[in-house]
C-alpha positions as CSV (number, residue, x, y, z in Angstrom):
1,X,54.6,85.2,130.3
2,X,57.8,83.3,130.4
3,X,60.5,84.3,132.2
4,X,63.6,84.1,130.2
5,X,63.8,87.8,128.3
6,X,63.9,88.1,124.9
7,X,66.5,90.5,124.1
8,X,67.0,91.4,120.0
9,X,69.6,93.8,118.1
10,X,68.3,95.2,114.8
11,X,70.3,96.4,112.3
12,X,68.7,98.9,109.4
13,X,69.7,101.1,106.6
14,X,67.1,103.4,105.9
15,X,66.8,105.5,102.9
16,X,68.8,108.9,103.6
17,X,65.9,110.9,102.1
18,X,63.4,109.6,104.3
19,X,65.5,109.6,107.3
20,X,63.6,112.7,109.3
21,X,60.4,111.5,108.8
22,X,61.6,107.6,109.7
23,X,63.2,109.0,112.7
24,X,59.8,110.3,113.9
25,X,58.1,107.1,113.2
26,X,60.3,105.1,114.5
27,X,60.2,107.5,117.9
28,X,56.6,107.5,117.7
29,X,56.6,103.5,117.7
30,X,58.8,103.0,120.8
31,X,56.9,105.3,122.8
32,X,53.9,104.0,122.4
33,X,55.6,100.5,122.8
34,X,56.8,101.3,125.9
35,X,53.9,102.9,127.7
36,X,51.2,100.5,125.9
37,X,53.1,97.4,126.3
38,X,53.8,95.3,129.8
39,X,56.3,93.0,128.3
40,X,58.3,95.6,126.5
41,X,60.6,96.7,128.8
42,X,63.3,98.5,127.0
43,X,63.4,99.5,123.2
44,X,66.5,102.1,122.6
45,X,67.4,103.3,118.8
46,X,70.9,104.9,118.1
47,X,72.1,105.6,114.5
48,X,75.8,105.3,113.8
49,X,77.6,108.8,113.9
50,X,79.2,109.1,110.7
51,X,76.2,107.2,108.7
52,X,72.9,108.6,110.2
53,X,70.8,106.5,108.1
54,X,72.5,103.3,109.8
55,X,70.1,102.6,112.8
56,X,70.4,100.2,115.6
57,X,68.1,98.9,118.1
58,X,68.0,97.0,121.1
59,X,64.7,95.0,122.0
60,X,64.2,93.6,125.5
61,X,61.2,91.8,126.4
62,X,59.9,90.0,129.2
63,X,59.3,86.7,127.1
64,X,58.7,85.1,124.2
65,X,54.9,85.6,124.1
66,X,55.7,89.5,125.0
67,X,57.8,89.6,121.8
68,X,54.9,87.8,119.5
69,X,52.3,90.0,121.5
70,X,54.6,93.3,120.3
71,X,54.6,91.8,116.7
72,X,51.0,92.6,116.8
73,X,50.7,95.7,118.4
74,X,48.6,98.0,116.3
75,X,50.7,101.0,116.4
76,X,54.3,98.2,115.7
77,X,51.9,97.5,112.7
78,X,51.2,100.9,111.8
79,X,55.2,101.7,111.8
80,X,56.0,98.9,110.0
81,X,53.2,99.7,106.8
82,X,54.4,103.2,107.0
83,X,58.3,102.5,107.2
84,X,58.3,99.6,104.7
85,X,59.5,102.0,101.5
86,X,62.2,103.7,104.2
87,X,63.8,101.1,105.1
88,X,66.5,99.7,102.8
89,X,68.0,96.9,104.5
90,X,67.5,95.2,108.1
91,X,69.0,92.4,109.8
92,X,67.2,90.6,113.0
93,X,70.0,89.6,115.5
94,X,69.5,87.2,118.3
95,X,71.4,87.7,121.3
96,X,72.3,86.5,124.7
97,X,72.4,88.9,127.3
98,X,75.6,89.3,129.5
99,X,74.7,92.1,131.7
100,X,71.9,94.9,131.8
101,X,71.4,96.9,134.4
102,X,69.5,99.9,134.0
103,X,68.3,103.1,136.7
104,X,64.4,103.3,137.7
């Protein structure tokens, strides 16, 4: 894997019916993610106070090929087939990390 991180921001407005059981999709995804995956290194999901349906996401990966490898992860496939109605609008932002610096 290449060195340079890939770090992502994703934006997404998810239908405020659906939002509980999005929620635990989306939960279920980045656990498995994380524990499954050796180039995902971080994947943390926050949803804007006063508009819980506006989620946010930060996406670090060890490289590009850990990113693509992600893409095709069968349970990242399964959230995305089961989330596709949900979600409402999303917007994939590229980013430049400045500093991260997180506790073991």
């Amino acid at each position: 894997m290449s060195r340079k991180p890939v770090v992502r921001m994703a934006e997404l407005e998810i239908d405020p019916d659906r939002l509980e059981t999005y929620r635990e999709l989306l939960t279920e995804e980045i656990e498995a993610s994380v524990a499954l995956e050796d180039g995902v290194l971080s994947l943390s999901a926050v949803s804007i106070r006063d508009k819980p349906n506006h989620i946010r996401i930060l996406e670090i990966y060890a490289g590009q090929e850990a990113y693509e490898a992600h893409l095709q992860a069968p349970h990242f496939l399964k959230y995305k087939k089961l989330t596709a109605d949900m979600v409402t609008s999303l917007t994939l932002i590229e980013v430049d990390p400045i500093a991260m610096r997180a506790k073991p």
